[in-house]
DRENDO-247393 format. One record per residue (C-alpha): residue in one letter; z, y, x. Coordinates in Angstrom, 1 decimal. Each point is the difference from the previous one (the first is absolute). Layout:
a,Z,Y,X $
...
***
This chain:
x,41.9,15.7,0.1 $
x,-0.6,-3.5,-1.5 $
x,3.2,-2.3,-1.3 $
x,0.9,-2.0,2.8 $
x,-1.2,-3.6,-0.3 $
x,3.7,-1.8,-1.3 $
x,0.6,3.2,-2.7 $
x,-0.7,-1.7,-3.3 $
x,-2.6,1.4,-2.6 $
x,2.6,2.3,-3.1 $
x,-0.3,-2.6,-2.3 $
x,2.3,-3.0,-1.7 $
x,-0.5,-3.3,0.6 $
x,1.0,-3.3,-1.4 $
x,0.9,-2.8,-2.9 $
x,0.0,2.5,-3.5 $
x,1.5,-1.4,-3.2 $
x,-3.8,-0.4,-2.0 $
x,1.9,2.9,-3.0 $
x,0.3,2.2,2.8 $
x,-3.3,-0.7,1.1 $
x,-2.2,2.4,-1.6 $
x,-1.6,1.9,2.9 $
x,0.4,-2.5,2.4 $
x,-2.7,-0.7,2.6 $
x,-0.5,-3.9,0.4 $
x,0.9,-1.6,3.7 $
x,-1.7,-3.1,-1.2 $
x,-2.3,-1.1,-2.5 $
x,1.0,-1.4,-3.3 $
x,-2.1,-3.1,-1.5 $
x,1.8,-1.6,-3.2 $
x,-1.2,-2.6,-2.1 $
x,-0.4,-0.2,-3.8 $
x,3.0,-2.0,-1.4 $
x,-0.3,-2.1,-3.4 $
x,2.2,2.5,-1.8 $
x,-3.0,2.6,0.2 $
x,1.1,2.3,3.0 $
x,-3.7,0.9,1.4 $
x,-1.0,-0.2,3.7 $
x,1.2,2.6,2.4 $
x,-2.1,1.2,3.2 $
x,1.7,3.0,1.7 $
x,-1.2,0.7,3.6 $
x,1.4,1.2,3.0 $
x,0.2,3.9,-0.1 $
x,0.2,-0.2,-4.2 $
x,2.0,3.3,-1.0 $
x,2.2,-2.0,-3.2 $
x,-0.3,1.3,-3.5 $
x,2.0,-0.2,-2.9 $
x,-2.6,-2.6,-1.7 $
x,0.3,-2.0,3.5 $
x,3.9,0.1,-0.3 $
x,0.2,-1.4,-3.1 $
x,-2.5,-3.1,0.7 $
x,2.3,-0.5,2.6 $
x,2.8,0.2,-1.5 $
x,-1.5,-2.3,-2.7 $
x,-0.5,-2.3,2.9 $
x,3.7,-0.3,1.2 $
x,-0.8,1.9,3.5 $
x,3.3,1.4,0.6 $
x,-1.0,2.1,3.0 $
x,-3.4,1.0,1.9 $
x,-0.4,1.8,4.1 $
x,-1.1,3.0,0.2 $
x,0.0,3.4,1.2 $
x,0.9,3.5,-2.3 $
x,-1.6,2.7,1.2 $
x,0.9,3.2,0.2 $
x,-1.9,3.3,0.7 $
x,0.1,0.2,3.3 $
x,-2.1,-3.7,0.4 $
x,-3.5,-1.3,-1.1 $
x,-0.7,-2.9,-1.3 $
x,-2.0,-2.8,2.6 $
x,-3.1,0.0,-1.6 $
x,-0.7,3.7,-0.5 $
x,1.3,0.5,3.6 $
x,-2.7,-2.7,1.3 $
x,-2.8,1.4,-1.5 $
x,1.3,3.6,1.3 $
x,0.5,-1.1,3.5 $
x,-3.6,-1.7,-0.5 $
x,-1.8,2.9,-0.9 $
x,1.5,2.1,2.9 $
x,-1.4,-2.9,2.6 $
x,-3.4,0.0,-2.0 $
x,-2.9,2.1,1.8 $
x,-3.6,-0.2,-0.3 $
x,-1.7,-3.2,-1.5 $
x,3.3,-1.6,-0.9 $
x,2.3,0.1,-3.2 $
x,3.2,-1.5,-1.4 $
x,0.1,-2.5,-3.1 $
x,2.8,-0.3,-2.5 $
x,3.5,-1.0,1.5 $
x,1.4,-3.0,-1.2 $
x,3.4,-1.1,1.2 $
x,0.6,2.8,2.4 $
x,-3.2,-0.9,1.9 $
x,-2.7,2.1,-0.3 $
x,-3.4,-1.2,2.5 $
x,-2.7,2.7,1.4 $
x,-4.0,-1.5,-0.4 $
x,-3.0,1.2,1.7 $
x,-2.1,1.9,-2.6 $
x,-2.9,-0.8,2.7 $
x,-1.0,-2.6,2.7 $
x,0.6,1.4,3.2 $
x,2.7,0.3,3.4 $
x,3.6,1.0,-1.0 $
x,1.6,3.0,2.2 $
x,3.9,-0.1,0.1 $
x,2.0,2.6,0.9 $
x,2.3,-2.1,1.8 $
x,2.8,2.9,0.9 $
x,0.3,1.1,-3.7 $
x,0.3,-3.3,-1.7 $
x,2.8,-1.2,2.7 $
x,1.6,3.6,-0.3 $
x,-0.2,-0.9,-4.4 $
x,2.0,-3.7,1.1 $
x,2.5,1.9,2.2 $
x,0.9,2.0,-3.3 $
x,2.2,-2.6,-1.5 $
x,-0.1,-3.6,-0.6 $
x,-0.9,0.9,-3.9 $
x,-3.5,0.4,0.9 $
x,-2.2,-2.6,1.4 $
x,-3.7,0.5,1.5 $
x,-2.3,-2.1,1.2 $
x,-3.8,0.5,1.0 $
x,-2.6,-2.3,1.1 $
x,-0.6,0.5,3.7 $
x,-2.1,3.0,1.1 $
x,-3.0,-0.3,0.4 $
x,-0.1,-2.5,-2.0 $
x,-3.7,-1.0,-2.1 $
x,0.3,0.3,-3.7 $
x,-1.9,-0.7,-3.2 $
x,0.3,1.8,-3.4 $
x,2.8,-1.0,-1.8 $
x,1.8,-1.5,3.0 $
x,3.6,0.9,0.0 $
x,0.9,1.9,3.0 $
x,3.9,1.2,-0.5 $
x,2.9,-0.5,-2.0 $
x,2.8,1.4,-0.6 $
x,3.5,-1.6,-1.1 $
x,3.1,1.8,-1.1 $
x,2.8,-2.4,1.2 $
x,2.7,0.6,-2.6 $
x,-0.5,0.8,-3.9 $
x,-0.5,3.9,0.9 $
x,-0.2,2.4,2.4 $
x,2.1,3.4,0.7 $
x,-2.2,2.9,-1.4 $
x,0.6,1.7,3.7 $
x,-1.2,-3.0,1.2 $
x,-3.6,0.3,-1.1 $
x,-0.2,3.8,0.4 $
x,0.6,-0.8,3.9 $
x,-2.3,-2.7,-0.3 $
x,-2.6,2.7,-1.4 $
x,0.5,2.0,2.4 $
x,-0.6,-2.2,2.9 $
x,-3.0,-1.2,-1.6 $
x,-1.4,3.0,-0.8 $
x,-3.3,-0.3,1.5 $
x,-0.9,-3.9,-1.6 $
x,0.2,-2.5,3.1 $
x,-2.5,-2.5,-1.4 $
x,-4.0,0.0,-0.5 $
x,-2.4,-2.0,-0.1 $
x,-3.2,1.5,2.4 $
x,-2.9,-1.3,-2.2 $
x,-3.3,-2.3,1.9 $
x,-3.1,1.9,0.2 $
x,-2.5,-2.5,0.1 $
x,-2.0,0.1,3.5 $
x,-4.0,-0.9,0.0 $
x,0.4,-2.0,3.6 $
x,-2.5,-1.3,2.8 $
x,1.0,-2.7,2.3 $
x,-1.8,0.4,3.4 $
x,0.4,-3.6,1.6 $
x,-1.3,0.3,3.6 $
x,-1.6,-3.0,2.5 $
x,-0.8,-1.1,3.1 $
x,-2.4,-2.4,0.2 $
x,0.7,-0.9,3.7 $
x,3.2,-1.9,-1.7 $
x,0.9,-2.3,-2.8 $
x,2.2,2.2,-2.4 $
x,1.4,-1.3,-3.1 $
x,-2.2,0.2,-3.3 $
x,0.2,3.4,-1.4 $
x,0.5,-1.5,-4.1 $
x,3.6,-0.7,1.2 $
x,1.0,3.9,0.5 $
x,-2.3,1.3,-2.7 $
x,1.3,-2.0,-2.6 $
x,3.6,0.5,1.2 $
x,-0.9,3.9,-0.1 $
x,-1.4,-0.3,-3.6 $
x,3.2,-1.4,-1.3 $
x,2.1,2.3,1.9 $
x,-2.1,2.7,-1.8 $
x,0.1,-1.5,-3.2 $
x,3.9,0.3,0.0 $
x,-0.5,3.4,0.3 $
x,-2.1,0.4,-2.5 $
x,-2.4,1.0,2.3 $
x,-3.5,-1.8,1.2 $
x,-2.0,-0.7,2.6 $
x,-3.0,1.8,-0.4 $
x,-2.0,-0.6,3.0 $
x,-0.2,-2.2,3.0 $
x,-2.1,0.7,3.2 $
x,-0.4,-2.3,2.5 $
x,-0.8,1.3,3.9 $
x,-0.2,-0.9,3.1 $
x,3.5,0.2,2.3 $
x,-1.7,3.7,1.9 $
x,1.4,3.7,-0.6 $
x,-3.2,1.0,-0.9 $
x,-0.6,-2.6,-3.0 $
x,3.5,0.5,-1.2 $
x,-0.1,4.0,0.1 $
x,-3.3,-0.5,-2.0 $
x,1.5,-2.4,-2.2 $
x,2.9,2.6,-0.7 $
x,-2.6,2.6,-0.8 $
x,-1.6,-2.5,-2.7 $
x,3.1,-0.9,-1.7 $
x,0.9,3.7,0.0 $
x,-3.6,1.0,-1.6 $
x,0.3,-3.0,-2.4 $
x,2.9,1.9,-1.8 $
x,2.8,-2.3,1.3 $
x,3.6,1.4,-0.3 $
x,1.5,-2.0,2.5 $
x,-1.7,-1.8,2.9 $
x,2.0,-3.2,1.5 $
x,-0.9,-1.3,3.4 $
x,0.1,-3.9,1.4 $
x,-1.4,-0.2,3.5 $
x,-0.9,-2.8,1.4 $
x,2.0,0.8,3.2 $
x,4.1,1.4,-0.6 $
x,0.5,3.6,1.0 $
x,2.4,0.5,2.7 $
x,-0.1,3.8,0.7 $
x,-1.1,3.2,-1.9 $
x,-2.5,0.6,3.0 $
x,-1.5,-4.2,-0.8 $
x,-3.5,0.3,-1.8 $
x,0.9,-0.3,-3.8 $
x,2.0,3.4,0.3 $
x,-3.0,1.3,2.5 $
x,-2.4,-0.9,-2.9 $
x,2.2,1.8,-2.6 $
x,-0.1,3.1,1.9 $
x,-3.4,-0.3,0.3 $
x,-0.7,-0.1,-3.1 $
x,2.0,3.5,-0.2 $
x,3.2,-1.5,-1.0 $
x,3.7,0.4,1.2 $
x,2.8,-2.5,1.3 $
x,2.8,0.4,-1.7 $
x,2.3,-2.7,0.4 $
x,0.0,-3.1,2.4 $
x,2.8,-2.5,-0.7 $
x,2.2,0.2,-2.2 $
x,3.8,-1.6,0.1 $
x,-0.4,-3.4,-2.7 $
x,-0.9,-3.4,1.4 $
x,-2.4,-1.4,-1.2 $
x,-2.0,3.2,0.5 $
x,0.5,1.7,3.5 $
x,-3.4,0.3,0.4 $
x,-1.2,1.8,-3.1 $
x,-1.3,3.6,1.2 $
x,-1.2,3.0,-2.6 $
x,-2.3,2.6,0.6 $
x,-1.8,2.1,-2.1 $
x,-3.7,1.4,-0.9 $
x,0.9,3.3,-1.7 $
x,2.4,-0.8,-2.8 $
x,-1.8,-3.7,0.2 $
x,2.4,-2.4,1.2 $
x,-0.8,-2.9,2.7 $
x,2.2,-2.8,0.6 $
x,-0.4,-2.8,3.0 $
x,0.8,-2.4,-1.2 $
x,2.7,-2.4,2.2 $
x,-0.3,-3.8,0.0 $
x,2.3,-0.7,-2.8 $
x,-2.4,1.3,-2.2 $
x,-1.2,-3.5,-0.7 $
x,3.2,-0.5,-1.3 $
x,0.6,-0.7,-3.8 $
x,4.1,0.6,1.2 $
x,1.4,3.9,-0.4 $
x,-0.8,1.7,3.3 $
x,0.2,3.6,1.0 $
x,-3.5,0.3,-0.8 $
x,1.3,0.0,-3.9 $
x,2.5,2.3,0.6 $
x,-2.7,2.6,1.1 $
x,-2.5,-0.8,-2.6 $
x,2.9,0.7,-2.6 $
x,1.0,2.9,1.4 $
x,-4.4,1.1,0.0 $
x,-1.0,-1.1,-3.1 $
x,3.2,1.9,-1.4 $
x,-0.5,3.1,2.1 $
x,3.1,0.0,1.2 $
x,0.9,1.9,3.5 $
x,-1.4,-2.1,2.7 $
x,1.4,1.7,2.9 $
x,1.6,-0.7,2.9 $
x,3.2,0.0,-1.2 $
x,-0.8,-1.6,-3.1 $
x,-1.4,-3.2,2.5 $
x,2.9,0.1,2.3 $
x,2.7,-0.2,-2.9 $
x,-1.2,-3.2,-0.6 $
x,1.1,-1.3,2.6 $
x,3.2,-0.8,-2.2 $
x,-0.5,-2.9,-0.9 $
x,-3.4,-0.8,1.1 $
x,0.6,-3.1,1.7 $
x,-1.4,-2.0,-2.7 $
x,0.8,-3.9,0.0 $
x,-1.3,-2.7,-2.5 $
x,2.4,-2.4,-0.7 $
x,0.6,-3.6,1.8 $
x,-3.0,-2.6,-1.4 $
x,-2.4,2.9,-1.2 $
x,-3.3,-0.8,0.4 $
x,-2.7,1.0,2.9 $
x,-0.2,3.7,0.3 $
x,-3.5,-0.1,1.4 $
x,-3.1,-1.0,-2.8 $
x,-1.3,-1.2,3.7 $
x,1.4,-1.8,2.8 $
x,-0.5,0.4,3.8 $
x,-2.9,-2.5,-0.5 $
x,-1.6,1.7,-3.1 $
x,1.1,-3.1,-2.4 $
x,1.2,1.4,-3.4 $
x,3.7,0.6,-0.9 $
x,1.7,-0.3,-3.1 $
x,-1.1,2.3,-2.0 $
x,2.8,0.7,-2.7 $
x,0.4,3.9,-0.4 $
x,3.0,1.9,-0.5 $
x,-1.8,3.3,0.0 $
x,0.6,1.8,-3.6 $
x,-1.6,-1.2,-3.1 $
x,-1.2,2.0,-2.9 $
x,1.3,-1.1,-3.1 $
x,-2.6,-0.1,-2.6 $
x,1.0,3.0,-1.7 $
x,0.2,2.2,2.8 $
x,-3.5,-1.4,1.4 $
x,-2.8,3.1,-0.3 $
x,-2.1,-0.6,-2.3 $
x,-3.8,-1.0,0.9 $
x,-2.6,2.2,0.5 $
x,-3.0,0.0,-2.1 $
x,-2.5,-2.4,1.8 $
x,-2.4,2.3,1.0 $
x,-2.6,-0.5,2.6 $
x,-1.7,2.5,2.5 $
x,-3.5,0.4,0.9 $
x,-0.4,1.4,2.9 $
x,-4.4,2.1,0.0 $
x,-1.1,-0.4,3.4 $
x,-3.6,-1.0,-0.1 $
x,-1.4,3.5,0.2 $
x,-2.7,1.1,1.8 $
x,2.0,2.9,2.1 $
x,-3.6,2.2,0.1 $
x,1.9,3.1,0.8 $
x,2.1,-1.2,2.6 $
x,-2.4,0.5,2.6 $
x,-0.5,-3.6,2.4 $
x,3.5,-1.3,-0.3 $
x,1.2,-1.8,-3.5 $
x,2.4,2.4,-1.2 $
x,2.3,-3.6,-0.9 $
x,-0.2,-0.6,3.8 $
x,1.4,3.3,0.6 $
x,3.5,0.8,1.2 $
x,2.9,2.1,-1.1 $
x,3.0,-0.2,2.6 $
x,-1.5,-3.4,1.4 $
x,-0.5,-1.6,-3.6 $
x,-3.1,-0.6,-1.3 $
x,-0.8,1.6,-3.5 $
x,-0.5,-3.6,-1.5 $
x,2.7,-1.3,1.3 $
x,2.6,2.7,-1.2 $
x,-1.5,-0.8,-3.2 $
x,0.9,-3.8,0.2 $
x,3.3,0.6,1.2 $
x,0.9,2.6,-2.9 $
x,-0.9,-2.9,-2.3 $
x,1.6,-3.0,1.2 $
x,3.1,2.6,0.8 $
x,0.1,0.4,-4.1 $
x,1.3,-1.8,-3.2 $
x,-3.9,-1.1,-0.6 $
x,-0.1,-3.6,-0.9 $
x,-3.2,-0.8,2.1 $
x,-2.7,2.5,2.3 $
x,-3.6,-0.6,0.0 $
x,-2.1,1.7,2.4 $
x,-3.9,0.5,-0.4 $
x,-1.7,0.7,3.0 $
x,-4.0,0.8,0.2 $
x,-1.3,1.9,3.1 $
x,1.1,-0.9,3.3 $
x,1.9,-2.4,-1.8 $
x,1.1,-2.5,2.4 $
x,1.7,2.7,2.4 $
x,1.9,1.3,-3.0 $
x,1.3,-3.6,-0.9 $
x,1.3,-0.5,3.5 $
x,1.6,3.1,0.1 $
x,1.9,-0.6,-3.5 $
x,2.9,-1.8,0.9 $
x,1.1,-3.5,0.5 $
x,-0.1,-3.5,-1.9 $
x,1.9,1.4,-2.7 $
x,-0.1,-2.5,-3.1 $
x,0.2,3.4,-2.1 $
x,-3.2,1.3,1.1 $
x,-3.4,-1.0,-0.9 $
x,-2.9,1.7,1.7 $
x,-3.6,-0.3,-1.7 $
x,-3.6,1.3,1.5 $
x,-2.0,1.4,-2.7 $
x,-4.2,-0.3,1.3 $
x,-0.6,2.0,-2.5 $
x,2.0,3.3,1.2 $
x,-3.0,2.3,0.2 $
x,-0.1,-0.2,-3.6 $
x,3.0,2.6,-0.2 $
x,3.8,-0.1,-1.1 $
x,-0.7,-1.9,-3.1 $
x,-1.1,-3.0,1.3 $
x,2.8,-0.3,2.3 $
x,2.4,1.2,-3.0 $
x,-1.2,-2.7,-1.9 $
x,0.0,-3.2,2.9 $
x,3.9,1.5,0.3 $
x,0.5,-0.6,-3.6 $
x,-1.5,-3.3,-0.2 $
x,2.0,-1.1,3.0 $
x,3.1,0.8,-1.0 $
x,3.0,-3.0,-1.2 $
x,-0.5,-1.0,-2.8 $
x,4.1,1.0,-0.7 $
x,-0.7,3.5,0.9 $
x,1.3,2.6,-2.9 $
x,-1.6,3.4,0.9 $
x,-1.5,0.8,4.1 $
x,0.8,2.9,2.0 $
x,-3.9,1.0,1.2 $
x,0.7,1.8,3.3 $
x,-2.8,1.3,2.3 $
x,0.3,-1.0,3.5 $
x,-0.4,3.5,1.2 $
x,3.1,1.8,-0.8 $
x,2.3,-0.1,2.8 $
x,3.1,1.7,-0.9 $
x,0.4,-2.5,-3.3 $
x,2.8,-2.3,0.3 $
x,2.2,-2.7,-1.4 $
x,1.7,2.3,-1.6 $
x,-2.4,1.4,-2.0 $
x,-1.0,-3.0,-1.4 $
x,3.3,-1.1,-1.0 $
x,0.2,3.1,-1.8 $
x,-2.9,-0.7,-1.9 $
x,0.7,-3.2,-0.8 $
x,3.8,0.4,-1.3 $
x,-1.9,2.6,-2.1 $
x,-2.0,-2.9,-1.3 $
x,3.1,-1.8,-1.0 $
x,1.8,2.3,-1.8 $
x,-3.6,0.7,-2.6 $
x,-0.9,-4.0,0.5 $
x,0.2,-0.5,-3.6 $
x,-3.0,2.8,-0.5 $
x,-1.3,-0.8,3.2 $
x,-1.6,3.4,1.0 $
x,-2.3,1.2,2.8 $
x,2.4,1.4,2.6 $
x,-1.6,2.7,2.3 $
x,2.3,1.6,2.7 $
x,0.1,4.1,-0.3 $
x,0.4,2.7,2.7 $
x,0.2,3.8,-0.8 $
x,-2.0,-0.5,-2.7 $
x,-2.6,-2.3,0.9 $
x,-0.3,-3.1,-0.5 $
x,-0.7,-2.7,3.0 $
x,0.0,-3.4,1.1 $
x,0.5,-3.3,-0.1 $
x,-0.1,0.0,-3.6 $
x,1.7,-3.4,-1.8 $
x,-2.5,-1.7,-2.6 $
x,1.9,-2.6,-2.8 $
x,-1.5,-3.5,-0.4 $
x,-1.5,1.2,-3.1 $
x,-2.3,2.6,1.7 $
x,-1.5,-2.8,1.9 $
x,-3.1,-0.7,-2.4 $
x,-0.6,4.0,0.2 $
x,-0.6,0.1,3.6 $
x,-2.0,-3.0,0.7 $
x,-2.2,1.9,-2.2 $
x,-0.6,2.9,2.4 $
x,-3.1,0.5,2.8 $
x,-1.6,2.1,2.5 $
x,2.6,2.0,2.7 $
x,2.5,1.0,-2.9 $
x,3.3,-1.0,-0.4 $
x,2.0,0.0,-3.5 $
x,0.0,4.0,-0.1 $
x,-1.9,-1.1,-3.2 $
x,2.5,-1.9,-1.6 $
x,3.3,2.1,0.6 $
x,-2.4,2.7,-1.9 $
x,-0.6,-2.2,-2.7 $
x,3.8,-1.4,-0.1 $
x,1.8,3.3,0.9 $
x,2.6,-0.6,-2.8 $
x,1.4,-3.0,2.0 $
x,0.2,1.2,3.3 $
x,3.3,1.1,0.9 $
x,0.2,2.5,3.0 $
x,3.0,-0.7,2.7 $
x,0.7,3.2,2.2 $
x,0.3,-0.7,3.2 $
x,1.9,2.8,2.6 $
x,-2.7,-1.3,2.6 $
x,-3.6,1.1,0.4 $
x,-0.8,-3.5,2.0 $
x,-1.5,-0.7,-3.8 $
x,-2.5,2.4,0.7 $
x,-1.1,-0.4,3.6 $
x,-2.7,-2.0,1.4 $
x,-2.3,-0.1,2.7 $
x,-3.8,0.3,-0.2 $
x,-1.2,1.6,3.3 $
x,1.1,0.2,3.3 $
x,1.5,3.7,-0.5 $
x,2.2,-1.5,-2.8 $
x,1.3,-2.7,2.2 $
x,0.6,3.3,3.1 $
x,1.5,2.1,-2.8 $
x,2.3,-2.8,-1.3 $
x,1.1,-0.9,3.4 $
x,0.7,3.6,1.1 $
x,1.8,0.9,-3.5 $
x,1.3,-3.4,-1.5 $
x,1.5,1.6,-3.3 $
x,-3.0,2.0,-1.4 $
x,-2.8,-1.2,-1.5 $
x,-3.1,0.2,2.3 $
x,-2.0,1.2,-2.9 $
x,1.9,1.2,-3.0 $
x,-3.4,0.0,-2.1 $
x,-1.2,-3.5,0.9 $
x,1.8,-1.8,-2.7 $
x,-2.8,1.7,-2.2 $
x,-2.4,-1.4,1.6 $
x,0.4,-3.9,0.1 $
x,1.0,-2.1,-2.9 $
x,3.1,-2.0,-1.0 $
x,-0.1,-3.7,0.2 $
***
């Protein structure tokens, strides 16, 4: 059993003469000046365990007595017991630093949410009043280096019993931090055009910086009409595209899991999971998931820069943490949240569409923890070929679970880290365009007349069209549906981490290598060079000792479609290659 609360700690305590003070522990630190007679300065902190050298400066210094404590060996010092008690508390991405004065303070060793034990750190407090822990609250948001606990021993030391109760309480550490894993997301923002709605900029922006403080992005953002059918197929895009997490904003509030954003989700062939949860502002928030995907509706205080529920749940995501129902109903606890008296306008609207003020309190990245940029690298999306084997139909125009082939493409791309996309249409060129998403300022579609020349010419137009700012481009072909987002951001991290030698990065599956292939700046010259229907095949011969080969554990790097039995085969198996020899037949771009 513990010591009862009032039973002191088995050590002395008090005034000590200083020539008995050898082995004293000070109460109090000890600053004395120099005096004209030659004495030196004296700085003796709290916690100091007194020398004979420090005695005799003392002494020298006319202190008569000093406060203290002499320990015996039953008792351990305050700052050794701190930093004992701190590394029992201390669990996965968090660690102790050095005690000083009895105090020893827990930091994040990573940004992410803190998870408390609750009932062992009060059980620790109950021990005695010698030991003191506090912890930020759970759940709380932290970045690296952020303390997150601390831990005070009240009186100059603690009983030795003390901590080994306090070690065994605390057996399994209380504290972690649950580290963010950054999310790839797509904003679906729904209309209806029978009725005015607020301007969409207002929630996306708002959802950018919510993302941002969670060191996540917004990848993509579809725009649909206010129908289940749209939004199911706008689900399935945001899905193909590579997106991680897919966030909802109709354009008319969702009152029921039977209303038609939920309808739409299950169309789509997802699952309700959650409708409402217990925090204000927030009620209205519903999950649901597509697989392991996770959807959120989002409710109206999602235009909000203030803390809502919807940040609770995006924490707990992006930090896969249990999202259960439990896990929502607990926090309840607390989850009336309230701004303070003479906060501003929690809205970035009003009723009548007129903008609020816009100061944010949504978490900031310091500098230092900001991710670093990605590489500007542009994609080029092929798309101007003449689909000969494909029967009547342009294979672009073609479908795969209600997305056209050239639009999957487009997605994937502005879903990724690339800095700008480029897409070079040539046959039926027109109906490709349309079909190739919105007015996004990121995308830049170009005809090329001269398509029947072959892949080169287009290959070359892409180049020449391409910002001016753009490092290396990711040349995709607008026929591989199963390539995503995700791919390319693997391909382009690559290029970072080899940016000072630049290399030719060509994505790998069991052994072969695939496509899209990522070309440095410095390659440019090379290709503008090539002609006829061949792609740069040539020139990763020719400059095989800077390609670098990244295996990927997905053969949608090797799978096209060419004819109309590779689109049936790829429909009716989705994960095998319709033609595992094909990539021996066509060239790389």
């Amino acid at each position: 059993m513990p010591p009862p609360a009032s039973q002191p700690d088995p050590f002395l305590f008090g005034e000590f003469p200083v020539a008995e003070a050898v082995g004293i522990l000070l109460a109090h630190s000890l600053n004395l000046r120099p005096t004209d007679d030659g004495t030196p300065a004296l700085r003796l902190r709290k916690g100091h365990l007194l020398t004979a050298g420090d005695v005799a400066m003392l002494q020298a210094a006319g202190i008569a007595t000093v406060s203290g404590a002499r320990l015996g060996p039953e008792v351990i010092a305050e700052n050794p017991a701190a930093a004992s008690v701190a590394a029992l508390l201390a669990g996965p991405h968090s660690a102790p630093r050095t005690a000083v004065g009895g105090r020893c303070n827990l930091h994040a060793t990573q940004a992410g949410i803190l998870v408390v034990d609750g009932e062992r750190v009060i059980r620790a407090n109950l021990l005695a009043e010698t030991v003191a822990i506090g912890t930020l609250p759970p759940w709380s948001q932290v970045r690296k280096g952020q303390v997150i606990a601390t831990v005070k021993i009240v009186p100059a030391a603690i009983a030795r019993r003390t901590l080994a109760a306090c070690s065994e309480i605390l057996a399994v550490p209380p504290l972690r931090v649950a580290p963010l894993h950054p999310r790839r997301a797509a904003l679906i923002v729904t209309q209806l055009p029978e009725q005015r709605a607020p301007s969409p900029a207002a929630i996306i922006e708002v959802t950018r910086q919510r993302l941002a403080s969670l060191h996540s992005r917004l990848a993509l953002e579809l725009h649909c009409r206010h129908t289940e059918p749209a939004i199911a197929a706008a689900i399935r895009q945001a899905k193909a595209a590579g997106c991680d997490l897919i966030l909802i904003s109709g354009a008319a509030g969702t009152k029921d899991r039977r209303d038609l954003v939920p309808r739409a989700i299950i169309a789509a062939g997802g699952r309700i999971e959650r409708f409402g949860m217990p925090v204000e502002p927030g009620n209205m928030l519903l999950l649901a998931r597509l697989g392991e995907l996770p959807l959120l509706v989002l409710p109206g205080c999602a235009r909000s820069r203030r803390l809502n529920g919807l940040d609770w749940v995006l924490q707990r995501l992006i930090a896969n943490l249990p999202l259960d129902a439990e896990a929502i109903a607990s926090m309840g606890v607390g989850g009336l949240i309230r701004q303070q008296p003479g906060a501003f306008r929690d809205s970035l609207s009003d009723t009548a569409g007129n903008p609020a003020d816009t100061e944010s309190p949504l978490p900031r990245l310091p500098m230092a923890a900001r991710r670093p940029q990605p590489p500007r690298v542009a994609a080029l999306i092929l798309a101007a070929g003449t689909s000969q084997r494909m029967g009547e139909q342009h294979k672009l125009l073609a479908e795969i679970d209600g997305i056209p082939l050239v639009l999957r493409a487009v997605n994937a791309a502005l879903a990724s880290n690339a800095s700008s996309v480029t897409l070079i249409t040539g046959k039926c060129g027109e109906e490709i365009a349309a079909l190739a998403g919105g007015d996004n300022p990121r995308l830049t579609r170009v005809h090329n007349p001269d398509y029947a020349a072959g892949m080169a010419s287009s290959l070359c137009l892409g180049i020449r069209s391409l910002p001016d700012d753009a490092e290396a481009v990711l040349v995709l072909l607008a026929d591989m549906p199963h390539v995503n987002a995700a791919h390319l951001d693997r391909l382009i991290e690559a290029y970072g981490q080899y940016l000072e030698r630049a290399p030719i990065i060509v994505p790998l599956h069991a052994g072969r290598r695939g496509n899209p292939a990522l070309w440095p700046r410095r390659f440019f010259p090379q290709i503008l060079t090539l002609t006829g229907d061949q792609g740069a095949r040539s020139l990763l011969q020719q400059h095989h000792h800077e390609v670098i080969t990244l295996d990927m554990n997905d053969p949608a790097v090797l799978m096209d479609i060419d004819t109309p039995q590779d689109l049936a085969s790829l429909k009716n198996h989705p994960g095998v290659s319709p033609d595992p020899g094909y990539k021996e037949k066509r060239d790389t771009p």
